[in-house]
C-alpha positions as CSV (number, residue, x, y, z in Angstrom):
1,X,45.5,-18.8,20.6
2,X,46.5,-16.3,18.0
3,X,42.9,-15.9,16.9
4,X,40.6,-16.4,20.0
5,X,43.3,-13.3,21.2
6,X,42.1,-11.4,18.2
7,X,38.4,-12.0,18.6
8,X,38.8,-10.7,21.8
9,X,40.0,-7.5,20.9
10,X,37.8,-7.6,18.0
11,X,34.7,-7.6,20.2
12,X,36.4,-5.3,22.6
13,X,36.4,-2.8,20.2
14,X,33.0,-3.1,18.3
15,X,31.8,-2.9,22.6
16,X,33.4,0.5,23.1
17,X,32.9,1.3,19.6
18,X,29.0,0.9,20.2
19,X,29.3,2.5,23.9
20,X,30.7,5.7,22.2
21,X,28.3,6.0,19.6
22,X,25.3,5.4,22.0
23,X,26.4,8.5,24.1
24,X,26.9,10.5,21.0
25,X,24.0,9.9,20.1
26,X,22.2,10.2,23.4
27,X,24.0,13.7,23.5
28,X,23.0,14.8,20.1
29,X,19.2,14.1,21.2
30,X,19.5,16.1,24.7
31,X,21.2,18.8,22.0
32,X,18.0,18.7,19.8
33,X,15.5,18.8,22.7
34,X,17.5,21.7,24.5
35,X,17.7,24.1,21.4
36,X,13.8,23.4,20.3
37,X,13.4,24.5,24.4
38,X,15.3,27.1,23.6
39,X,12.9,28.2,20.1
40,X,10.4,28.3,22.4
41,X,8.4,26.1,20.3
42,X,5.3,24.8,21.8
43,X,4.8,21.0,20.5
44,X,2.2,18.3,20.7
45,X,2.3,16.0,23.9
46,X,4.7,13.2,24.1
47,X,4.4,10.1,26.6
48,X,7.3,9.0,28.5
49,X,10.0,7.8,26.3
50,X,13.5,5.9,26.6
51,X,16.8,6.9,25.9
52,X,18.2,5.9,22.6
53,X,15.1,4.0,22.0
54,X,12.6,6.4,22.5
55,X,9.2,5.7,22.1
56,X,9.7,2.2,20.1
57,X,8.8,0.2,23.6
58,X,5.4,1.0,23.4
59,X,4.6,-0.6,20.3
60,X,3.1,-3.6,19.4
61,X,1.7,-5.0,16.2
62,X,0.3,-4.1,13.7
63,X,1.9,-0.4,14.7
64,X,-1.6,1.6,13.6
65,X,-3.4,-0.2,16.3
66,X,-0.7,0.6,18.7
67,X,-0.5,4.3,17.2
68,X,-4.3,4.5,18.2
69,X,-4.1,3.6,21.7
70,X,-1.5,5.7,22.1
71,X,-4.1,8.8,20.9
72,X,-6.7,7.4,22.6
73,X,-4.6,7.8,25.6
74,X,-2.7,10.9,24.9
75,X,-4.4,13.1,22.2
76,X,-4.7,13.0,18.2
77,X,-1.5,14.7,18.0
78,X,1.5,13.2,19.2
79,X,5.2,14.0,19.2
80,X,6.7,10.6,19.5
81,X,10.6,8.9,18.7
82,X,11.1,6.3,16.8
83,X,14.6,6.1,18.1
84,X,16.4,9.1,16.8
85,X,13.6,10.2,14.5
86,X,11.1,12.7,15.6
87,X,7.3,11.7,14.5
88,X,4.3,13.1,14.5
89,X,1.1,11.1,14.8
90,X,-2.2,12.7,13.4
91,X,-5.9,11.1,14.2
92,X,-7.2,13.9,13.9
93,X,-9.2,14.6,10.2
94,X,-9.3,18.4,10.5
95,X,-5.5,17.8,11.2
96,X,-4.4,15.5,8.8
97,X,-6.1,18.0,6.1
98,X,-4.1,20.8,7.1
99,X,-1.1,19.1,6.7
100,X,-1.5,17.3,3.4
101,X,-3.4,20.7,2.1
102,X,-2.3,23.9,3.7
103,X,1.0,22.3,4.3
104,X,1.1,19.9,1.5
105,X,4.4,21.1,0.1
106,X,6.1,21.5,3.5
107,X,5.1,18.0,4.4
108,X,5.9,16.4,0.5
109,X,8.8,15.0,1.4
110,X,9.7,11.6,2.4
111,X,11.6,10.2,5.4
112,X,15.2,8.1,4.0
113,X,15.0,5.2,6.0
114,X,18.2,3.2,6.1
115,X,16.4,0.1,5.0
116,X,14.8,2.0,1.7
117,X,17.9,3.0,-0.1
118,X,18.7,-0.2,-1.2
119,X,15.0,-1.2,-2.4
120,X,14.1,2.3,-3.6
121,X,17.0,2.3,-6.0
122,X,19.0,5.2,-3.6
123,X,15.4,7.0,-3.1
124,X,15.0,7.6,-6.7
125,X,11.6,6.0,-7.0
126,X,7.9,7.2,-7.2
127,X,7.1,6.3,-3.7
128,X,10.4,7.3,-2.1
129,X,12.0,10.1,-3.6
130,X,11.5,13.7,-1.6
131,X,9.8,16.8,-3.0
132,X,12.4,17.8,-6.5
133,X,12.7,17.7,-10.1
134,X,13.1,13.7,-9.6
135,X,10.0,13.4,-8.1
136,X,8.4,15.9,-10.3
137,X,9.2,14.0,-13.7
138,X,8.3,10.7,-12.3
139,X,4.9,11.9,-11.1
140,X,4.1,13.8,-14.2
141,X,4.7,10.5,-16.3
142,X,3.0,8.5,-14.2
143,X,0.2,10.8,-14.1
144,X,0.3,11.2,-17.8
145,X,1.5,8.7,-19.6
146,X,0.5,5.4,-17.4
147,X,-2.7,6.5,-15.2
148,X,-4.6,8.9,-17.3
149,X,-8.2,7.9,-18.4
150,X,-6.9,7.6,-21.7
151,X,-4.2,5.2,-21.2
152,X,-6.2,3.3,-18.3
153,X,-9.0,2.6,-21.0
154,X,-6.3,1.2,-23.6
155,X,-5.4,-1.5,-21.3
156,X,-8.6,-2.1,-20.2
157,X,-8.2,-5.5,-22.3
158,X,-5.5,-6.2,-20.6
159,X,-7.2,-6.2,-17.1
160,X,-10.3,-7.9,-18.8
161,X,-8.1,-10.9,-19.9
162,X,-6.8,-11.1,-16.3
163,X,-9.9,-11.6,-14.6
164,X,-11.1,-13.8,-17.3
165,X,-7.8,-15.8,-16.9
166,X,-8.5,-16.1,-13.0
167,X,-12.1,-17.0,-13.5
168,X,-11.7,-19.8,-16.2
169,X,-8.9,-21.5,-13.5
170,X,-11.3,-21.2,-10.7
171,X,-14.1,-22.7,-13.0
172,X,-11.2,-25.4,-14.3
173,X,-10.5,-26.5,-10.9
174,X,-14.0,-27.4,-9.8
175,X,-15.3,-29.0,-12.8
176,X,-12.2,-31.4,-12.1
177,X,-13.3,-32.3,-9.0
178,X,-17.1,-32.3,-9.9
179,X,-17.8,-29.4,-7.3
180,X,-21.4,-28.3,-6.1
181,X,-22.8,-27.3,-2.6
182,X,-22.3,-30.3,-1.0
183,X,-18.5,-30.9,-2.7
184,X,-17.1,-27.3,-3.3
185,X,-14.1,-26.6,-3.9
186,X,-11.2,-25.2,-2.1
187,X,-9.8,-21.4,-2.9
188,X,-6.7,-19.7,-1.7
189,X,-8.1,-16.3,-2.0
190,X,-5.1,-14.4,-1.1
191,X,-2.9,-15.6,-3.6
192,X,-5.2,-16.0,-6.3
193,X,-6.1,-11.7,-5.6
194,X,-2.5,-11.1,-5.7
195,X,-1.3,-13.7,-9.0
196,X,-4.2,-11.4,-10.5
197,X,-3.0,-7.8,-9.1
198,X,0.3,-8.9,-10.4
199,X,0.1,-10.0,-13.7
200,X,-2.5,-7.0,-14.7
201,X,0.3,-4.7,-13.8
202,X,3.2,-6.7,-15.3
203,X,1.2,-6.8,-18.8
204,X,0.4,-3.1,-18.3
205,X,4.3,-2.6,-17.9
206,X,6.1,-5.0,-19.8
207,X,3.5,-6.8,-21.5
208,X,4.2,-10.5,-20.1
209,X,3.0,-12.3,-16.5
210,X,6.0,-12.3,-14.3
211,X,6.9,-12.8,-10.8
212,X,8.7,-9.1,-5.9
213,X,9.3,-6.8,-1.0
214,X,10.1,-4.6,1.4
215,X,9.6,-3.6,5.1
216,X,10.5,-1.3,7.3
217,X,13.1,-2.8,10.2
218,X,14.7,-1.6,13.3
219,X,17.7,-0.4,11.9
220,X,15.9,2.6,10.3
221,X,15.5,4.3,14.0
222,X,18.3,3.4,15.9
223,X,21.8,3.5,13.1
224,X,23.8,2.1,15.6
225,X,22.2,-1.2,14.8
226,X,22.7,-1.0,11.1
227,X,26.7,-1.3,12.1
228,X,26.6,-5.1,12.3
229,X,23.7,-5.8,9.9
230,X,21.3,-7.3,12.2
231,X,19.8,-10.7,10.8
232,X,21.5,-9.8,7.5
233,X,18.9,-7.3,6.7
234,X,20.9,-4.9,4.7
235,X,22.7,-8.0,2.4
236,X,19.3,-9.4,1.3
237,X,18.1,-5.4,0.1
238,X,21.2,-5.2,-2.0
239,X,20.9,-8.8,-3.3
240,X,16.9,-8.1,-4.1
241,X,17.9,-4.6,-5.6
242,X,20.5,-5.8,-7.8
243,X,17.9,-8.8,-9.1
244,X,14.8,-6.3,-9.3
245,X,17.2,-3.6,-11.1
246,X,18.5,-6.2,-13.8
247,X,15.0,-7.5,-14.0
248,X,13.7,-4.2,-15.2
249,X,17.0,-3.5,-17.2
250,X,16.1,-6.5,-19.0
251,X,12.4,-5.9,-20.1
252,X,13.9,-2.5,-21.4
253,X,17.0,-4.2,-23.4
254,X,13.9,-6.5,-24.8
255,X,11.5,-3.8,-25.4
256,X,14.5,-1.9,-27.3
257,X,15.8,-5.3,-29.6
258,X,12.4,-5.6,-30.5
259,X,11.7,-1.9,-32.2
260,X,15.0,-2.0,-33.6
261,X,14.5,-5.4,-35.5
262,X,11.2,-4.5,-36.5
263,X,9.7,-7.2,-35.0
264,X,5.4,-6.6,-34.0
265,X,4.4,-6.8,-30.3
266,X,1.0,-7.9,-29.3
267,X,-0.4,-4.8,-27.3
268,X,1.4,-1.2,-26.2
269,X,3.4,-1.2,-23.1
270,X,4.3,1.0,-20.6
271,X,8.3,0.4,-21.3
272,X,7.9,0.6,-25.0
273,X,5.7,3.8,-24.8
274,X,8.4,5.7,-22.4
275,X,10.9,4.1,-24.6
276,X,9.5,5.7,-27.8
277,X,9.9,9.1,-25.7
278,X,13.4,8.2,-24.5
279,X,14.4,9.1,-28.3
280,X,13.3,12.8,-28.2
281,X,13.5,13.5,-24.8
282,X,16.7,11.0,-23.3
283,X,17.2,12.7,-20.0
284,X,13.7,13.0,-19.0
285,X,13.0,9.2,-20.0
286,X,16.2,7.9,-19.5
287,X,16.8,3.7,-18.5
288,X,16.9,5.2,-14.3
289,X,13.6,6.7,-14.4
290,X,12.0,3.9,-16.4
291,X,13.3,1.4,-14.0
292,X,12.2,3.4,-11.3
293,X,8.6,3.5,-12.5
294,X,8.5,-0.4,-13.8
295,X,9.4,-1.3,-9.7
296,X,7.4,1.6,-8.2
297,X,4.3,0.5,-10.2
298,X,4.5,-3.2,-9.9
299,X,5.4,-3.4,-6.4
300,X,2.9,-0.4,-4.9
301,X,0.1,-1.4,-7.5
302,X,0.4,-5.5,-6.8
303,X,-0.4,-5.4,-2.9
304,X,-2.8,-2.4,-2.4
305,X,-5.4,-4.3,-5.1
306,X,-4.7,-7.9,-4.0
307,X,-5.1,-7.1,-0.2
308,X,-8.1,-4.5,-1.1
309,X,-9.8,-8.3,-3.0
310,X,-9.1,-10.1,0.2
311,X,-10.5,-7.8,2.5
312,X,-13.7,-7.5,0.2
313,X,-14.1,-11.5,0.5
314,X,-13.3,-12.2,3.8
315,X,-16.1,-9.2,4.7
316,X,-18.5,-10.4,2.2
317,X,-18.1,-13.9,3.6
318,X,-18.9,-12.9,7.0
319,X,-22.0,-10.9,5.5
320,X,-24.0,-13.4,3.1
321,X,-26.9,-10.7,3.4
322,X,-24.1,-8.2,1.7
323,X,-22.7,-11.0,-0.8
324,X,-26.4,-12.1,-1.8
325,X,-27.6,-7.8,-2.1
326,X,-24.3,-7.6,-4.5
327,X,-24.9,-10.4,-6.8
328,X,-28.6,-9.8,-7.3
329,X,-27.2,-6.4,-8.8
330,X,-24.4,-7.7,-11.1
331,X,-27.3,-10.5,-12.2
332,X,-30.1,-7.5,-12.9
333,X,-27.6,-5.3,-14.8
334,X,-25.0,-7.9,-16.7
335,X,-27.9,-10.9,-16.2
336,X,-26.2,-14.4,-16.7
337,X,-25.1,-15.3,-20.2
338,X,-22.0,-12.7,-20.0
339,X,-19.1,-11.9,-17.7
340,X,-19.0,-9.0,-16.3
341,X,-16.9,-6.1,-17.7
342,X,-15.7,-2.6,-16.8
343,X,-18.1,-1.0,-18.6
344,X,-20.4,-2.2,-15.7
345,X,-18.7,-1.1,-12.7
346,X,-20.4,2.7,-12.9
347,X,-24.1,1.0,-13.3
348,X,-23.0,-1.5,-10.0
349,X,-23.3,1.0,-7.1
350,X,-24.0,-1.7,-4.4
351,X,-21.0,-3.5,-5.7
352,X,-19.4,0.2,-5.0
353,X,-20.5,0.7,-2.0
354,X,-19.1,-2.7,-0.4
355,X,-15.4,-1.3,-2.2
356,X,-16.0,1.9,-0.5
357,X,-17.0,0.6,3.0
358,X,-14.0,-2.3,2.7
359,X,-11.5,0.5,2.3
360,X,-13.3,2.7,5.2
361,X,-12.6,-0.6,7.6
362,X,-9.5,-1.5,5.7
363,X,-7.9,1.0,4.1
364,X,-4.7,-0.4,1.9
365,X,-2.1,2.2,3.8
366,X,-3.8,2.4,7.4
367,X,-0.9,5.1,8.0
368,X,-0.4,6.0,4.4
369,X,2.9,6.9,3.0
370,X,5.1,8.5,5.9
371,X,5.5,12.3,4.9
372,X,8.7,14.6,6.4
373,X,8.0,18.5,6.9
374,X,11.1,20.4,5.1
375,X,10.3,23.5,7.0
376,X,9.0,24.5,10.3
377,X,5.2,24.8,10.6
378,X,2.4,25.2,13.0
379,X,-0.6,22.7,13.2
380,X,-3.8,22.1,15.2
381,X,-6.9,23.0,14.1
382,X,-9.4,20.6,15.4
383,X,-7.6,19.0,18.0
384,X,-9.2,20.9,21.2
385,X,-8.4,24.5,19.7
386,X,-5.0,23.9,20.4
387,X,-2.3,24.6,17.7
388,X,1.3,22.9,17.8
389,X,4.7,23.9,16.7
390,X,6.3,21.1,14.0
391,X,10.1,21.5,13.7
392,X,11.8,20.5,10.3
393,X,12.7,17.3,9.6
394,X,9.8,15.6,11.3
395,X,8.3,12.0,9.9
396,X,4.6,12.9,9.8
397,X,2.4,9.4,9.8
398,X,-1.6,10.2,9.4
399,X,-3.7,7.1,11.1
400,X,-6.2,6.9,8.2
401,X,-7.3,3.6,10.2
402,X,-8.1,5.3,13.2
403,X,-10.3,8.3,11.3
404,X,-11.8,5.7,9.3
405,X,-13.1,4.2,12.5
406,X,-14.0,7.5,14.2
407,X,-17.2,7.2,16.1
408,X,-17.9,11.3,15.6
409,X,-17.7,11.0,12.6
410,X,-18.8,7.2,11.8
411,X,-21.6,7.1,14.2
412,X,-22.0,4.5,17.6
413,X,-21.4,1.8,14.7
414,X,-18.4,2.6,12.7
415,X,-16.6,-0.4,13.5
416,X,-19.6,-2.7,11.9
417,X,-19.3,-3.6,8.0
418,X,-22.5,-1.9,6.6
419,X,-21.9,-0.9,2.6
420,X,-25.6,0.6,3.0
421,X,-23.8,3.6,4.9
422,X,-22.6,4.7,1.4
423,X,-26.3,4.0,-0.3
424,X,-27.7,7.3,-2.2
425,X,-24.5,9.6,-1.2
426,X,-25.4,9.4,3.0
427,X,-21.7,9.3,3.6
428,X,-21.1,12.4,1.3
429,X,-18.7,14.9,2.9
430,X,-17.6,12.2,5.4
431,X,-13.8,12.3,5.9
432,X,-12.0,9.4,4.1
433,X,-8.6,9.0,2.4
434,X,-7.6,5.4,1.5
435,X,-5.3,6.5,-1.0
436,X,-3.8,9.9,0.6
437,X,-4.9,13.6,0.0
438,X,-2.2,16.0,-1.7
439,X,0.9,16.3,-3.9
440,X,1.8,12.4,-2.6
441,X,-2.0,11.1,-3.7
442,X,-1.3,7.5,-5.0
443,X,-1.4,8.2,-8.7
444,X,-2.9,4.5,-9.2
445,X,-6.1,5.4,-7.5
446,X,-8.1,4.7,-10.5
447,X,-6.3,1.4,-11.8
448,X,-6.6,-0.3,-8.1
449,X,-10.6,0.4,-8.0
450,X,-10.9,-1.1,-11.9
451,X,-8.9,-4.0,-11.2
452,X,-10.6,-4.4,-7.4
453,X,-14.2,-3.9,-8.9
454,X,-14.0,-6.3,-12.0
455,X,-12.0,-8.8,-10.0
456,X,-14.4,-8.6,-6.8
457,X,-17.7,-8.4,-8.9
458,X,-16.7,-11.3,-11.0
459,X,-16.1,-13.5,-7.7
460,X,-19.6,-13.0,-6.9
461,X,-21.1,-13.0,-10.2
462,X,-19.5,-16.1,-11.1
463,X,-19.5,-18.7,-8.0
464,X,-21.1,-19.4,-4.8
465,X,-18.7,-18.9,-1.6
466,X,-18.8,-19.9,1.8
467,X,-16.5,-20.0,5.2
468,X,-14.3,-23.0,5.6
469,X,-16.2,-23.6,8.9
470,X,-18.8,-22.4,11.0
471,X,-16.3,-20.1,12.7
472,X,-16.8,-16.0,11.2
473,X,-13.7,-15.5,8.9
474,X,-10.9,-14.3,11.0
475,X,-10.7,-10.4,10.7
476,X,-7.0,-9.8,12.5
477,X,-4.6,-7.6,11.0
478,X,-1.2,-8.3,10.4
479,X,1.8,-5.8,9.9
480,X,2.7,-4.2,6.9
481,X,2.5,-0.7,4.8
482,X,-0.4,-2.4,2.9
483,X,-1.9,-3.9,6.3
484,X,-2.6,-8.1,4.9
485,X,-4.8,-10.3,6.8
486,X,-2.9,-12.0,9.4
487,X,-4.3,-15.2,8.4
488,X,-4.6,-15.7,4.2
489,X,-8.3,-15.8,2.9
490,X,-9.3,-19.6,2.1
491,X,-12.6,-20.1,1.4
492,X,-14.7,-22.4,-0.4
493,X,-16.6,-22.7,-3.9
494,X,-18.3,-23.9,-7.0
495,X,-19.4,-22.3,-9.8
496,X,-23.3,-20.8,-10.5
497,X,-25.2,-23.1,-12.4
498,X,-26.9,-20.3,-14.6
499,X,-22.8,-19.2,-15.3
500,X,-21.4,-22.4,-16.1
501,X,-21.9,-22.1,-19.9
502,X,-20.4,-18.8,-19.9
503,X,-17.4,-19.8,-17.9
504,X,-17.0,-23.4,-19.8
505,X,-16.7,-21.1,-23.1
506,X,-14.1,-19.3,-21.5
């Protein structure tokens, strides 16, 4: 009796508990709205929203498509809530510029969303910390030390023996079960891309295979929610960054046992080379920001080149034309006796091209990385003349999806896969930005297209692929920062005749 009595009053109170911060909250956002009336500011149009909830009816998934109705509807530029956050939606190219380039530091900054602290280590990562010294030492060591063209071409083994790794498994599988063109063989594309994405970048960093998460939840746009933990959200993102934080503690307590026995390691890491600089300069390479870069890199640089692979298939599948133009080029420039390598990829520009248009359709961040103006600023140019006031503190998403599909600037057919668009530099000046534009540029740019051009153009090279059925691979997006295939890529194979002695000496 005691204790159905005090669950009573227990829920009693978490009910008017809840009631009372709904209204405050409510009353802080008619606060906001009054005093930016009151500025006089002049901002972009908003549909009809809801309290608390704000805009967050409206949307469906995967959120870009839903973003892009919404501007189809309403304009490029949006003002929109996400609850109690404030957002601004750009489709507009001339747009999005300004603000990663005229604006770029005022927009540099990135959004703290509940869900992130726990997974971005307290936002002290690449991707998640704001504009700072943080940031600043993180990017100039990634830039430096990790993705420069000097370090990119020492591990340049490292991604070879990857490929060859996935190649000589593929090959091992069908020669077990004797597979041709009327027995092929049976691929799960998706997760063969991202064992491949993954163990590239684990070598690179620690230099061992290994085996990572994280999305963006409801909690992050209405707080009150984030009270009782819905679905135990917030539990698992402690319990994943305590593993993921000892994990990386670990490769660096390795790393360091090893230099200070003496012992030889096979090839330079990432962790040992930072760790060498730890000794000279501790604060700027201390244990935090190496962890910090070890999760940033293996969980940014894993999914945007796995899902980059898949898309590549699952378009070349549904163009044969496309698949057949690409291999005749590897076989005329690498012919048939060797892999190819990444020496290659500059001599391929067909093989380029199909990368270039499969990141036009598909681009890995179809909203990028959301951005947060630390000061007010005006934007507008290009979208009908108009120019609109952007307060501070405002999440700033760019639909790179919805530009990359632009019919004025794509032409009538800029939903259709056509690589030949890119042939001889027609598409030169053409307004694209799979990897972001600005200060917050993905660093990685230039690992992702090595590992997504060797891995792609040894697909082809090697074996023959088909659809599992007569039925066009389905295209569907599902939801996530890295936008995967809402179904996983299967497909089916057997290796090249004219390669099977290469691949069997493998």
């Amino acid at each position: 009796m005691a204790t159905t009595a005090a669950l009573s009053f227990l829920f009693l109170f978490l009910t008017l508990a809840s009631v009372l911060l709904l209204l405050r909250l409510l009353r802080r956002l008619r606060n906001k709205k009054q005093q930016l009336q009151r500025r006089g500011l002049r901002l972009p149009p908003s549909p009809p929203s809801l309290p608390v909830i704000g805009h967050l009816h409206l949307f469906k998934k995967p959120l870009h498509r839903a973003l892009s109705a919404l501007a189809a509807a309403h304009g490029p530029v949006l003002l929109l809530r996400f609850g109690s956050r404030r957002v601004i939606h750009v489709a507009d190219p001339a747009v999005a510029e300004e603000c990663l380039t005229d604006h770029d530091v005022t927009f540099a900054n990135r959004p703290q969303l509940p869900s992130a602290r726990h997974l971005s280590n307290g936002f002290t990562t690449l991707g998640s910390s704001s504009y700072g010294p943080n940031w600043r030492n993180l990017r100039r060591i990634a830039t430096v030390e990790v993705f420069s063209a000097h370090r990119l071409l020492r591990s340049a083994d490292v991604r070879a023996g990857e490929v060859r790794h996935m190649a000589r498994r593929l090959f091992q599988a069908a020669a077990a079960a004797s597979s041709g063109p009327s027995n092929p063989s049976r691929a799960d594309v998706k997760a063969r891309a991202f064992e491949l994405a993954l163990n590239v970048v684990a070598r690179m960093v620690a230099g061992k295979r290994t085996s990572r998460c994280t999305a963006s939840n409801l909690q992050d746009f209405v707080p009150v929610l984030g009270l009782v933990d819905i679905g135990g959200a917030r539990r698992r993102a402690v319990r994943l960054s305590r593993t993921r934080n000892a994990w990386a503690q670990r490769l660096i307590d390795e790393h360091r046992h090893r230099h200070r026995a003496g012992a030889a390691t096979e090839a330079r890491t990432m962790v040992g080379d930072l760790l060498e600089m730890q000794a000279s300069e501790p604060e700027a390479y201390s244990d935090k920001v190496i962890r910090a870069l070890c999760l940033s890199i293996l969980q940014t640089g894993t999914d945007t080149s796995s899902s980059s692979i898949e898309w590549a298939m699952a378009l070349l599948l549904n163009h044969p034309s496309a698949m057949a133009k690409a291999r005749e080029e590897i076989d005329e420039v690498v012919g048939t006796g060797r892999l190819l390598e990444e020496a290659d990829l500059p001599n391929l520009p067909y093989l380029q091209c199909v990368i270039r248009e499969t990141l036009r359709l598909h681009p890995v961040a179809p909203l990028l990385a959301p951005h947060e103006s630390s000061a007010d600023c005006s934007v507008g140019a290009g979208a009908g003349g108009r120019r609109y006031d952007v307060p501070a503190g405002t999440m700033l998403l760019v639909n790179v999806h919805a530009m990359h599909r632009d019919g004025r600037t794509w032409g009538p057919e800029a939903e259709r896969f056509s690589p030949e668009r890119f042939e001889g530099g027609r598409s030169d000046g053409k307004w694209m930005l799979p990897f972001g534009m600005g200060r917050r540029r993905c660093p990685g740019e230039g690992l992702a297209v090595k590992v997504v051009g060797l891995a792609l153009g040894t697909l082809v090279h090697c074996f023959h692929w088909s659809r599992v059925g007569d039925e066009e691979v389905d295209m569907a997006e599902g939801s996530g920062l890295t936008m995967p295939k809402a179904v996983p890529l299967e497909a089916l194979y057997w290796p090249r005749p004219e390669m099977a002695p290469t691949l069997r000496a493998l």
